[in-house]
N, C-alpha and C positions, 0 to 999 in steps of 0.2 A: 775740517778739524777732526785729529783723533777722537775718538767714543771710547768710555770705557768699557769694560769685558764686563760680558752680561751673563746672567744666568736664565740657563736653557732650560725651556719646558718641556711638555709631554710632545709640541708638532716639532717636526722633522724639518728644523732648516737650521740653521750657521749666521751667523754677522757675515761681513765680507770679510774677509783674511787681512785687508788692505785697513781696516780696522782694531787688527792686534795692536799691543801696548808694544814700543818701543822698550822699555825696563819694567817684566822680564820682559829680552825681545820673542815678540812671538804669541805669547797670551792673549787667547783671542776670549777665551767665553771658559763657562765651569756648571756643573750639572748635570743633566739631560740622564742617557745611560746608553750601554755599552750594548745595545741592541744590532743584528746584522743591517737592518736599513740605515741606522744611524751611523753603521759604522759605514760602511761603502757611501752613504753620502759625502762624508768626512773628507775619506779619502780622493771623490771624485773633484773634491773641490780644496784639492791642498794642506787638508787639516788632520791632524793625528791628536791621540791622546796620550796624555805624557803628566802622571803624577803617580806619589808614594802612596804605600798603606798606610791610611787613618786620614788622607787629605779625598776634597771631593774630585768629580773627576775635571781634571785640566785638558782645557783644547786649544793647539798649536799651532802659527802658523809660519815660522821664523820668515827674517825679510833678508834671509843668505840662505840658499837651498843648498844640501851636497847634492850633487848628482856624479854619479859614474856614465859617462860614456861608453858604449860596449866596447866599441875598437880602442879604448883609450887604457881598459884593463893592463897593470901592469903584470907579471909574470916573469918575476927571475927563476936565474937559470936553476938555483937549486929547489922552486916550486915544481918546476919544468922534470926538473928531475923525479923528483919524488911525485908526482902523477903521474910517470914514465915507472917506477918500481916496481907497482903492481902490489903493493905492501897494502893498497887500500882500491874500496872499489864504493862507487856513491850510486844513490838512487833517488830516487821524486819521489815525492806524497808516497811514500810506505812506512814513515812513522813521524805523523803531526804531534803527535799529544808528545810522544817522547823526547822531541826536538824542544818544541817550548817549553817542556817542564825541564829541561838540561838547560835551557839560555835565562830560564827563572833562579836554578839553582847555583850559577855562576857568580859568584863574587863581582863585583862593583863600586870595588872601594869601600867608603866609610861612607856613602851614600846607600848602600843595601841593593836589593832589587825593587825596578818598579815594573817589574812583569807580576803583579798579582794575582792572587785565586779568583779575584772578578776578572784581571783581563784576560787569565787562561782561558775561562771557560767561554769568555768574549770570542776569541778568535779561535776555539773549537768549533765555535757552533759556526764563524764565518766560511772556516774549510770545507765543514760541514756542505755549507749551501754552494761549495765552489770556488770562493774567492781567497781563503789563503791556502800555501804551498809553504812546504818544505822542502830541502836540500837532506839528504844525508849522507855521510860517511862513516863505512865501514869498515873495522878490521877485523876480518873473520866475521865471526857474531858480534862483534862488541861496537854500539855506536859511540865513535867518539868524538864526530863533529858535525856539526851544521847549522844549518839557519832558517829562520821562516818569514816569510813575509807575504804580500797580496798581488794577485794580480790584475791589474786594475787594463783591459785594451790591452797596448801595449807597453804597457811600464809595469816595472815591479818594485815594488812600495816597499824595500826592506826592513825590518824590524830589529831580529837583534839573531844574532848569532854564539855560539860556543865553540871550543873545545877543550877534549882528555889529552892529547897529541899535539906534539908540537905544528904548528901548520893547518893541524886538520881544518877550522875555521876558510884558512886561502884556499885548500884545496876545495872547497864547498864552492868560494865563490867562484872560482874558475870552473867548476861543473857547469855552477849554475848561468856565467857568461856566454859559456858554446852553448848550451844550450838555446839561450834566449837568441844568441845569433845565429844559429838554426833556423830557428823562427822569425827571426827577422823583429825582433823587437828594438825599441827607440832606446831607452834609459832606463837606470836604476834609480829610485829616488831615495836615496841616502838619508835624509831627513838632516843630520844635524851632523856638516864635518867634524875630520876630530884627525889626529897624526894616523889612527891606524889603516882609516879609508883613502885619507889623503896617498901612505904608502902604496894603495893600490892601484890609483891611477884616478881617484876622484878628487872633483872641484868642488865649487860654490858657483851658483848663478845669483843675480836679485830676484826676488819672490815672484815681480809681473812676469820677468823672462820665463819661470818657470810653472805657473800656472798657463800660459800660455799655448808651452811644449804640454803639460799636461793636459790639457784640454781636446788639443788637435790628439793628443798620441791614447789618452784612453775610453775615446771616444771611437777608436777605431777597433773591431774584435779580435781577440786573438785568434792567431791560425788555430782550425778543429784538431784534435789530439793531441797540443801542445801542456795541459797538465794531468795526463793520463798518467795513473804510478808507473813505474817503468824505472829502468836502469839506464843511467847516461851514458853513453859513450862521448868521446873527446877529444879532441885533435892539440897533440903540442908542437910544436915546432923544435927540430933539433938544438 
């Protein structure tokens, strides 16, 4: 039998996922706070935080996962292109704080943002200790696209992304795809499809299938020097 969504204390554990609420899907629990241990628990176990300013905080755990496949990335040809112009050049973790504060300031319809001044400072202090990364794109000095999310093993837990440029956004994730297949990582966990990830070559799993893959994949470590700030380089195909 379903259980309803509980409210989290001060100790550090989760319901199962498998007991989120069908409507909304996904709402598993509400409470707790936005601490690094809470937060990579979260994450090690399928669950993200996902609510407005002035609501408490809401924990996720939809029973349709997105996930991108690396080799499944799509890339058209005029992506292809314009990573080929040289118009832009992108780098890893050389500016966290700047990247989420630009994917906070981004428009989101008549829903607003729910990247907050609690979850900024949340997922500063997570980078902080290691575990989220950003994407950036450059033109000249001016950042005008990217994304941030976790590295969890070998998955990476996307969050939200931006751009000033048209594309800048694709061309982050396709940084960010050579790169992870560089290193030999498993999947991207998309958290909640939608047409714009869909365009990129992500699915939907059911929730067991991908707690499963998560499990085996970020249980395993990532290869050594894989989020060292640094400049990507990137292979396109003609």
């Amino acid at each position: 039998m379903q259980e309803q969504f509980i409210k989290l204390d001060h100790r550090l554990r989760f319901p199962r996922p498998d007991n989120a609420l069908i409507e909304p899907d996904g709402l598993l629990a509400f409470g707790g706070d936005l601490s690094v241990k809470r937060l990579l628990l979260a994450y090690q176990n399928g669950i993200f935080p996902w609510f407005s300013e002035g609501e408490p905080i809401l924990w996720w755990s939809p029973s349709k996962r997105g996930i991108l496949e690396l080799k499944d990335f799509y890339c058209s040809k005029s992506l292809a292109k314009l990573a080929r112009s040289g118009r832009y050049r992108a780098s890893l973790n050389l500016a966290f704080d700047r990247v989420i504060e630009a994917c906070a300031s981004t428009p989101r319809g008549s829903s607003g943002t729910w990247i907050t001044k609690q979850m900024i400072a949340a997922y500063q202090a997570v980078h902080r200790a290691g575990y989220a990364h950003s994407v950036e794109i450059w033109e000249e000095e001016e950042l005008v696209g990217g994304l941030y999310g976790l590295g969890m093993g070998k998955v990476f837990c996307g969050e939200s992304m931006f751009h000033l440029r048209t594309d800048a956004s694709k061309l982050a994730m396709l940084f960010l795809v050579n790169h992870l297949l560089k290193y030999h990582f498993d999947f991207i966990d998309c958290q909640l499809q939608n047409p714009h990830l869909a365009s990129l070559g992500a699915t939907e799993i059911p929730r067991q299938q991908f707690l499963k893959r998560l499990h085996q994949s970020a249980g395993t470590p990532a290869p050594e020097g894989c989020w060292t700030p640094q400049s990507i380089q990137f292979i396109v195909s003609p």
